[in-house]
Structures are given as C-alpha cells and as structure tokens.
ZALUM-494937 format. One record per atom (N, C-alpha, C): residue number from 1; x, y, z. Coordinates in steps of 0.05 Angstrom, whole numbers, plus 5000, padded with zeros to 4 digits. Last residue first. Example, Ala and Ser with C-alpha at 12.3 -4.5 7.8 and 13.67 -1.06 7.14 Angstrom:
2
rec pamar->2 | east->5257 | north->4955 | up->5142 $
rec pamar->2 | east->5273 | north->4979 | up->5143 $
rec pamar->2 | east->5258 | north->5001 | up->5157 $
rec pamar->1 | east->5264 | north->4886 | up->5156 $
rec pamar->1 | east->5246 | north->4910 | up->5156 $
rec pamar->1 | east->5264 | north->4934 | up->5156 $
! end
This chain:
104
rec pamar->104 | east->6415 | north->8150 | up->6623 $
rec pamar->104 | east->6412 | north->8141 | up->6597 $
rec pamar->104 | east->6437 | north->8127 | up->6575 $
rec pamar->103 | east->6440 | north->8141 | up->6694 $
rec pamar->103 | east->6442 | north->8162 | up->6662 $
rec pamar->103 | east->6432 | north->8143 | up->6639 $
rec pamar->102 | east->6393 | north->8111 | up->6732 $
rec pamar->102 | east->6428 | north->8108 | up->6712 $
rec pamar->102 | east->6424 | north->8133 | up->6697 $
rec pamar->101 | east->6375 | north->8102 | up->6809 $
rec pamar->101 | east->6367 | north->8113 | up->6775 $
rec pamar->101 | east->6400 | north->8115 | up->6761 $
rec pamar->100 | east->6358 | north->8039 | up->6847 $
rec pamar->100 | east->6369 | north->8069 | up->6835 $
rec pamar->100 | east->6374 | north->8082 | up->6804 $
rec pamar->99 | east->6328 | north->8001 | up->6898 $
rec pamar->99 | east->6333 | north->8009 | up->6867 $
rec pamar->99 | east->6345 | north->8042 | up->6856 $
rec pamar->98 | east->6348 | north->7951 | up->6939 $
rec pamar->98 | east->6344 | north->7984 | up->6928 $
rec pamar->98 | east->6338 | north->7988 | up->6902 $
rec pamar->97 | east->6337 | north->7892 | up->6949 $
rec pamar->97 | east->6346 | north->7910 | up->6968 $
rec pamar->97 | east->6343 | north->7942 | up->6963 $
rec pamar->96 | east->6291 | north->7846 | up->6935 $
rec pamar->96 | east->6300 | north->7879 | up->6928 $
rec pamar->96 | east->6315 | north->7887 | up->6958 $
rec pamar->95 | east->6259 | north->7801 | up->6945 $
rec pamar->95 | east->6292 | north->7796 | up->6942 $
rec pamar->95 | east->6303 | north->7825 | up->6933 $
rec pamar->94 | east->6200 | north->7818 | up->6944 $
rec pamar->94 | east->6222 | north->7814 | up->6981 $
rec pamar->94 | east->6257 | north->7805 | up->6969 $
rec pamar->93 | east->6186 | north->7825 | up->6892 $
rec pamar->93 | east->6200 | north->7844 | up->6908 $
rec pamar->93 | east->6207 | north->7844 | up->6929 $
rec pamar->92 | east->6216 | north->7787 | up->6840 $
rec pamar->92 | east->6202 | north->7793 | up->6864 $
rec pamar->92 | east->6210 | north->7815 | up->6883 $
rec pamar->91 | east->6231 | north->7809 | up->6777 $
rec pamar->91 | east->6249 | north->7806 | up->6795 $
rec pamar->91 | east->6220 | north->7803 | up->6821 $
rec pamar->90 | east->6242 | north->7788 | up->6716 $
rec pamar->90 | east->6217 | north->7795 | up->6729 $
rec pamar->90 | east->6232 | north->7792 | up->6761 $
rec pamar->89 | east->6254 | north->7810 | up->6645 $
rec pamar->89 | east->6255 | north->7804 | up->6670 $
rec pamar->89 | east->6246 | north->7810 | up->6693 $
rec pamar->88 | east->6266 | north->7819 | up->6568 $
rec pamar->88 | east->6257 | north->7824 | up->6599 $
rec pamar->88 | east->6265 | north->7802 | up->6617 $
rec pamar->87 | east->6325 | north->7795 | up->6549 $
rec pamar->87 | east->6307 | north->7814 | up->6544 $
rec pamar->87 | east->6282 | north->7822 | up->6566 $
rec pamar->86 | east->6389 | north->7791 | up->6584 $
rec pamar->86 | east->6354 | north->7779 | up->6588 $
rec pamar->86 | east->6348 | north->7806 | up->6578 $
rec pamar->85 | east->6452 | north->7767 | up->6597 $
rec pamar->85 | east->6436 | north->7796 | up->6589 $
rec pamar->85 | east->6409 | north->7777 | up->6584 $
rec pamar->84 | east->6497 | north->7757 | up->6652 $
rec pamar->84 | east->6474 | north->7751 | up->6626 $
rec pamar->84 | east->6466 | north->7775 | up->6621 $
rec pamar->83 | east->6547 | north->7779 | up->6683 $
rec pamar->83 | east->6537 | north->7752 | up->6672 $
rec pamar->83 | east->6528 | north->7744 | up->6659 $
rec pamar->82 | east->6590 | north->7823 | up->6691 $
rec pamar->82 | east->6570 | north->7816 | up->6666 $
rec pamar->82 | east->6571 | north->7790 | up->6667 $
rec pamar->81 | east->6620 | north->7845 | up->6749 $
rec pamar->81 | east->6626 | north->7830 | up->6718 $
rec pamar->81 | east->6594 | north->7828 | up->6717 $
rec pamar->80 | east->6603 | north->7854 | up->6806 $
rec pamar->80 | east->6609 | north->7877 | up->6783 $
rec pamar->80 | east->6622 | north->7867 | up->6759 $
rec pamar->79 | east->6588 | north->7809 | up->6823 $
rec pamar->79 | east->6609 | north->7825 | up->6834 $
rec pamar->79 | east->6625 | north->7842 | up->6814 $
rec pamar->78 | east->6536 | north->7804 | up->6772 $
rec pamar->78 | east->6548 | north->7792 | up->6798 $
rec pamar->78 | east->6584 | north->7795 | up->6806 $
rec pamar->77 | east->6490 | north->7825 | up->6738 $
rec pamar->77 | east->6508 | north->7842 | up->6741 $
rec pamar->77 | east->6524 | north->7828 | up->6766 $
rec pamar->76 | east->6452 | north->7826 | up->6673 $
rec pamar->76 | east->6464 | north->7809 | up->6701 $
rec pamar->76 | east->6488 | north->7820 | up->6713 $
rec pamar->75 | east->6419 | north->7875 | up->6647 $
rec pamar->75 | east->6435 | north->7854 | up->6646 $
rec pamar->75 | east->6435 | north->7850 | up->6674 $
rec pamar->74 | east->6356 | north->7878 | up->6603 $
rec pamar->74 | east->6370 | north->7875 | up->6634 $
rec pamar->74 | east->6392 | north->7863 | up->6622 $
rec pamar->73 | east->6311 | north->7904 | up->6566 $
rec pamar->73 | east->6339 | north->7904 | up->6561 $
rec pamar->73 | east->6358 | north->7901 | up->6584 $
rec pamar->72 | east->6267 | north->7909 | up->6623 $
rec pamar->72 | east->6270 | north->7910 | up->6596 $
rec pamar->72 | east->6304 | north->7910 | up->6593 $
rec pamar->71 | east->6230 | north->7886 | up->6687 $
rec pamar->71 | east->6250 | north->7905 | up->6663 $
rec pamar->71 | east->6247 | north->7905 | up->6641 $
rec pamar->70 | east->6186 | north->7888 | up->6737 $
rec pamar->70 | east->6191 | north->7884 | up->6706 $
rec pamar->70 | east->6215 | north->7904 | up->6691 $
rec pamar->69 | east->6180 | north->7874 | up->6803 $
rec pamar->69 | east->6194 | north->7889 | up->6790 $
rec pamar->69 | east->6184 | north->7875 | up->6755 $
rec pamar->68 | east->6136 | north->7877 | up->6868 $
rec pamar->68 | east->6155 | north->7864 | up->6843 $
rec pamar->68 | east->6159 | north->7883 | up->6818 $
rec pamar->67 | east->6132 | north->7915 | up->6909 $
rec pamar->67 | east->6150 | north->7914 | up->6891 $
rec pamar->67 | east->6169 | north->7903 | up->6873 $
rec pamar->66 | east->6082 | north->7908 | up->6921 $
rec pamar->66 | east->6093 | north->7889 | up->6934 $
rec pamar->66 | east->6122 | north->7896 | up->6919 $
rec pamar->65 | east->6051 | north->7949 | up->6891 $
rec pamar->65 | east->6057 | north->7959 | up->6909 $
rec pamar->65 | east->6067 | north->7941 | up->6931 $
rec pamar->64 | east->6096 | north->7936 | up->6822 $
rec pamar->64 | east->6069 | north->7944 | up->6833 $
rec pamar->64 | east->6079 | north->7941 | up->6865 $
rec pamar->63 | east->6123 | north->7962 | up->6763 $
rec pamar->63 | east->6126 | north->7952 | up->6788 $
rec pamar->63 | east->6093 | north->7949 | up->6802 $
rec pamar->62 | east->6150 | north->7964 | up->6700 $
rec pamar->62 | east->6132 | north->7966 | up->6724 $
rec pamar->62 | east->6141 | north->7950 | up->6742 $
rec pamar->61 | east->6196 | north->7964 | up->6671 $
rec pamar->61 | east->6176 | north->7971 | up->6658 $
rec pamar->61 | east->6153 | north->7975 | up->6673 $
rec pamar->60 | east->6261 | north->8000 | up->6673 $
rec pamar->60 | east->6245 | north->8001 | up->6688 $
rec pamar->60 | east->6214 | north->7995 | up->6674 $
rec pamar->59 | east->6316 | north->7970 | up->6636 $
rec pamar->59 | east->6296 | north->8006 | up->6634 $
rec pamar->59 | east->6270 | north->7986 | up->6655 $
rec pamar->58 | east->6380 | north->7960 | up->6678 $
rec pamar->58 | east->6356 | north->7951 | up->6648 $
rec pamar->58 | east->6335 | north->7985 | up->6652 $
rec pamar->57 | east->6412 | north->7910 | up->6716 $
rec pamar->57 | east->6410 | north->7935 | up->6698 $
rec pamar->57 | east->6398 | north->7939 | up->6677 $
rec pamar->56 | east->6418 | north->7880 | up->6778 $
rec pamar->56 | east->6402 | north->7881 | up->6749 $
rec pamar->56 | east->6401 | north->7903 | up->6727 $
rec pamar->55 | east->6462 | north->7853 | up->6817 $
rec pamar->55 | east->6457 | north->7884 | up->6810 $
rec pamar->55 | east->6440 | north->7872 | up->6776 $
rec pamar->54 | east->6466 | north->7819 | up->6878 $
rec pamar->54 | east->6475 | north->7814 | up->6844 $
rec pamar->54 | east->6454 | north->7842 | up->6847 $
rec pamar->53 | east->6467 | north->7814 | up->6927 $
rec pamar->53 | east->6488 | north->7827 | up->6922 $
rec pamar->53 | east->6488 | north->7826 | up->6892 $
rec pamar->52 | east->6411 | north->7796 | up->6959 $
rec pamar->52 | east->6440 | north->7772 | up->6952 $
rec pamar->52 | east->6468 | north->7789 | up->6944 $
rec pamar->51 | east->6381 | north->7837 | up->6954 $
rec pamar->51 | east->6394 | north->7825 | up->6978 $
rec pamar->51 | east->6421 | north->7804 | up->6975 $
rec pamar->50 | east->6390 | north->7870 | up->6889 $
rec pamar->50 | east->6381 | north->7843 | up->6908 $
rec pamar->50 | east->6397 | north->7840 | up->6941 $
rec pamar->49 | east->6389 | north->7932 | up->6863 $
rec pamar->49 | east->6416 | north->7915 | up->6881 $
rec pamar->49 | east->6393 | north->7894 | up->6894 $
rec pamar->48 | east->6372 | north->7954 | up->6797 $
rec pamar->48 | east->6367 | north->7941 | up->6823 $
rec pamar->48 | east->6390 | north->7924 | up->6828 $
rec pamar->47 | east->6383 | north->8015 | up->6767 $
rec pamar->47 | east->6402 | north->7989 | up->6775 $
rec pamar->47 | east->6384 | north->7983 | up->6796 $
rec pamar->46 | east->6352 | north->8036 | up->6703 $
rec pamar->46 | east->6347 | north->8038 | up->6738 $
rec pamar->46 | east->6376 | north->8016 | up->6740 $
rec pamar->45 | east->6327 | north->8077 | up->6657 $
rec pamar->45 | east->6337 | north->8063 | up->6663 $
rec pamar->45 | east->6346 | north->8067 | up->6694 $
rec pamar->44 | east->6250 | north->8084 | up->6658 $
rec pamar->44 | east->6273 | north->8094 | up->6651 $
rec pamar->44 | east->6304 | north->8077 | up->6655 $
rec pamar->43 | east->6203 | north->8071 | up->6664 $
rec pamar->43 | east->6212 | north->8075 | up->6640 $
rec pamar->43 | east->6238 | north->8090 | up->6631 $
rec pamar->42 | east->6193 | north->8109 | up->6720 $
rec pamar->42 | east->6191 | north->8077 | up->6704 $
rec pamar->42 | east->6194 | north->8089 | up->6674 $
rec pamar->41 | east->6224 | north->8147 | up->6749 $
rec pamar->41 | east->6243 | north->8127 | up->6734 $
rec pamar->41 | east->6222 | north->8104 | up->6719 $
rec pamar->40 | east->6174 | north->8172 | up->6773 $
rec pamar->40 | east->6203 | north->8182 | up->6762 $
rec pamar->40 | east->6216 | north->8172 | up->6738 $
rec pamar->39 | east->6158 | north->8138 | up->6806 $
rec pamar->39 | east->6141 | north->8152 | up->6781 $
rec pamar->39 | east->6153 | north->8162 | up->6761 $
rec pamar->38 | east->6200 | north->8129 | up->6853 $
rec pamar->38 | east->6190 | north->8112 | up->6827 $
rec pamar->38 | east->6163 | north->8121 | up->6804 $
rec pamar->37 | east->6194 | north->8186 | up->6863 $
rec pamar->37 | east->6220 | north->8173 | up->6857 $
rec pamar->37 | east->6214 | north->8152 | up->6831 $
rec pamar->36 | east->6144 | north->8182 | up->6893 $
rec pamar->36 | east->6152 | north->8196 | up->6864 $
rec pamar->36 | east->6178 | north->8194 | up->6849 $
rec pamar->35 | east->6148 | north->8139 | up->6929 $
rec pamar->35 | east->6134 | north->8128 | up->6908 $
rec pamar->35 | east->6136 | north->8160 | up->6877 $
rec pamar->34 | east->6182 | north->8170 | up->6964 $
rec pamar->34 | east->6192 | north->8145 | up->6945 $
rec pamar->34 | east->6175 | north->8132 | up->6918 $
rec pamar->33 | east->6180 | north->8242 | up->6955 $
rec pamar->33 | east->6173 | north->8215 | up->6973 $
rec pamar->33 | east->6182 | north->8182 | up->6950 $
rec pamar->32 | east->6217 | north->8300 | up->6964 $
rec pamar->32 | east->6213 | north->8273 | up->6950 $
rec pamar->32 | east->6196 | north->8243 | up->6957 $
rec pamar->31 | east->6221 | north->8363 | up->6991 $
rec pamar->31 | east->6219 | north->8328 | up->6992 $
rec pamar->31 | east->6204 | north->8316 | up->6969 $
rec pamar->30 | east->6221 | north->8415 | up->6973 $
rec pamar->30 | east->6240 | north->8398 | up->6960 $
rec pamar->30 | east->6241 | north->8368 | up->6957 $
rec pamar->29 | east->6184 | north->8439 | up->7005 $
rec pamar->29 | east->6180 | north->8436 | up->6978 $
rec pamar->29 | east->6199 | north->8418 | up->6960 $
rec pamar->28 | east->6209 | north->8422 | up->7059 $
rec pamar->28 | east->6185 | north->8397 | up->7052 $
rec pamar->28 | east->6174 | north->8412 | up->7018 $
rec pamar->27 | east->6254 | north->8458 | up->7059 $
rec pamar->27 | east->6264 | north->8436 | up->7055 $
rec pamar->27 | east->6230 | north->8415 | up->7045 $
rec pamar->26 | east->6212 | north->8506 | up->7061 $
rec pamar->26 | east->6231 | north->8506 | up->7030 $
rec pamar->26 | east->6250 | north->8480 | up->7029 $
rec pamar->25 | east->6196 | north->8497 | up->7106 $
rec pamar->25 | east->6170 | north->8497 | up->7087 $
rec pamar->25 | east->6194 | north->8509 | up->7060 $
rec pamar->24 | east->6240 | north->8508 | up->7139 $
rec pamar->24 | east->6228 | north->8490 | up->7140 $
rec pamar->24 | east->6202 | north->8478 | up->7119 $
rec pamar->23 | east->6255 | north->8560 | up->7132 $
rec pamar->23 | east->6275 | north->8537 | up->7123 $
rec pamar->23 | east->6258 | north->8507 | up->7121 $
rec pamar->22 | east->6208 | north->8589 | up->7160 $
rec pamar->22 | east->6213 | north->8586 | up->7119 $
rec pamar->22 | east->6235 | north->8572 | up->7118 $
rec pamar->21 | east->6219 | north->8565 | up->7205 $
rec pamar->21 | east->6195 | north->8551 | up->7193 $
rec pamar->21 | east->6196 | north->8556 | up->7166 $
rec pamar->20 | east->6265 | north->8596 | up->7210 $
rec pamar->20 | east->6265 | north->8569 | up->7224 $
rec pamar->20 | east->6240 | north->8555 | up->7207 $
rec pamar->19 | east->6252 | north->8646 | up->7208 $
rec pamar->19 | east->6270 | north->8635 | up->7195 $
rec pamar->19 | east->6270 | north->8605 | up->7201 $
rec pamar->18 | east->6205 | north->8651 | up->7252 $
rec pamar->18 | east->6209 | north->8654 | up->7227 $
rec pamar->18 | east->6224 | north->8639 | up->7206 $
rec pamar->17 | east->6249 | north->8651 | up->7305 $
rec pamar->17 | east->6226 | north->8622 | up->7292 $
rec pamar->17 | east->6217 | north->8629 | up->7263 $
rec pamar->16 | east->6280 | north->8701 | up->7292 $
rec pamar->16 | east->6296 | north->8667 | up->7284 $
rec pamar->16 | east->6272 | north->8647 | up->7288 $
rec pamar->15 | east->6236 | north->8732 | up->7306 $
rec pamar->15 | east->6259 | north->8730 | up->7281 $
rec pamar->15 | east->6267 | north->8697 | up->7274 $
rec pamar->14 | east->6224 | north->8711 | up->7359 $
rec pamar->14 | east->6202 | north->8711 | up->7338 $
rec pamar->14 | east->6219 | north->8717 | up->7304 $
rec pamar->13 | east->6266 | north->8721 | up->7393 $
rec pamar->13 | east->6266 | north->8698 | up->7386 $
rec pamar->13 | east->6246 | north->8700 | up->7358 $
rec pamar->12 | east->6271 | north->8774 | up->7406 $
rec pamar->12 | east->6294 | north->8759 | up->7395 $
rec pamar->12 | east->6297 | north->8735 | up->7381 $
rec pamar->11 | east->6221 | north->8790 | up->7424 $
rec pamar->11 | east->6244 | north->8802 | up->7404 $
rec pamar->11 | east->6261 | north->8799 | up->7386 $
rec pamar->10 | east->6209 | north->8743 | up->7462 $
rec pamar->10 | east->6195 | north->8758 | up->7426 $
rec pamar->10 | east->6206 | north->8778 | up->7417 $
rec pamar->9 | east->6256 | north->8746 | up->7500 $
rec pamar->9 | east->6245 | north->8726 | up->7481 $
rec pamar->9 | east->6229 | north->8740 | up->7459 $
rec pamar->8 | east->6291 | north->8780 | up->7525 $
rec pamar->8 | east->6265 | north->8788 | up->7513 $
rec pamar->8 | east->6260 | north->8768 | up->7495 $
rec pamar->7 | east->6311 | north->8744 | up->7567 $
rec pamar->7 | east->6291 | north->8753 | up->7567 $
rec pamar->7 | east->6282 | north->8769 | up->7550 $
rec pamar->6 | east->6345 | north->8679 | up->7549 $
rec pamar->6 | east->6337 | north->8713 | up->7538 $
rec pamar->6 | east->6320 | north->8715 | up->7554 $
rec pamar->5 | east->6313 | north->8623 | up->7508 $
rec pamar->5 | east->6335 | north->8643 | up->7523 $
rec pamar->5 | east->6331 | north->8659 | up->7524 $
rec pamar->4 | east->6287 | north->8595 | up->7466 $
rec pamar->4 | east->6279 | north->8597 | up->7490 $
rec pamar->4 | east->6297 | north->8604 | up->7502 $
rec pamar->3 | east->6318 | north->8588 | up->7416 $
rec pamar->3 | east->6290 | north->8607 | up->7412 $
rec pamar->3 | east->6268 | north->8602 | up->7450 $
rec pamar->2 | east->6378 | north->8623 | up->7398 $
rec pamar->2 | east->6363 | north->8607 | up->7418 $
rec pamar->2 | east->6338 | north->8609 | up->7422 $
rec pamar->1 | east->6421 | north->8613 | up->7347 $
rec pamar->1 | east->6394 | north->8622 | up->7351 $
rec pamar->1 | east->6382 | north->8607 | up->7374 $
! end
C-alpha cells in the first residue's frame, strides 16, 4: 500500500488510509497502559524480579506511585531455588526491576 505514489492518489490511496486508521483505532482499543496492568493484578498473584536478580513471589497487596511494593504469602526466590518464605513483605520501589502476573 503506497499512500503517496501513483497518480491517482485518491483512488488508490484513500482505501488503504482507511484501512490504515481502522487498524489503527482496533490496535489503541487493545492498548493496555501500565497502571491498568497494575489495577489488574493487585490482589492477585505477581513475580517481582529486583535489579539484583532475586524474584519475590506472593499475591500483590499494594503499591503506591514510587512503586513500593506490599505482598502477601511471598517467597524468596535467588537463582531460581527457594530461599525464604515471609508472610508479608515490603519491597522499595527503586530496587524493582519488573513485575509480572502468575496463574493462581
């Protein structure tokens, strides 16, 4: 689809910009932004990865907009063995590298 080629441009082109803008307004109904991501999962179960490389695993109890973290039922997770388990836990949020969602 060339939408500046051609001489009959609005013939040819006004089709494919069409198609171009309903691809485009059916990918931004699909976007996600991060803070619904995290609306998502609190209360749910999550893995946070730390900058350091240790992985926290637990149910998500809050966060706030520096993204410190609160769990529940966490475990310790360092080069993928089980170190501890902690009934809650409070992680700061400049040591977060990601957080991601678990199956129940």
């Amino acid at each position: 689809c060339n939408l500046l080629g051609g001489r009959s441009f609005l013939t040819k082109s006004l089709p494919c910009l069409f198609n171009h803008l309903q691809g485009a307004a059916a990918v931004a109904e699909n976007k996600r932004s991060p803070a619904d991501f995290l609306k998502a999962v609190l209360g749910r179960p999550v893995n946070v990865r730390l900058n350091t490389g240790t992985d926290y695993r637990g149910v998500l109890a809050c966060l706030d907009g520096y993204m410190n973290i609160a769990m529940e039922q966490t475990e310790e997770y360092v080069d993928g063995q089980l170190k501890s388990k902690y009934g809650d836990c409070f992680i700061r949020g400049n040591n977060v590298l990601y957080i991601s969602s678990r199956k129940r």
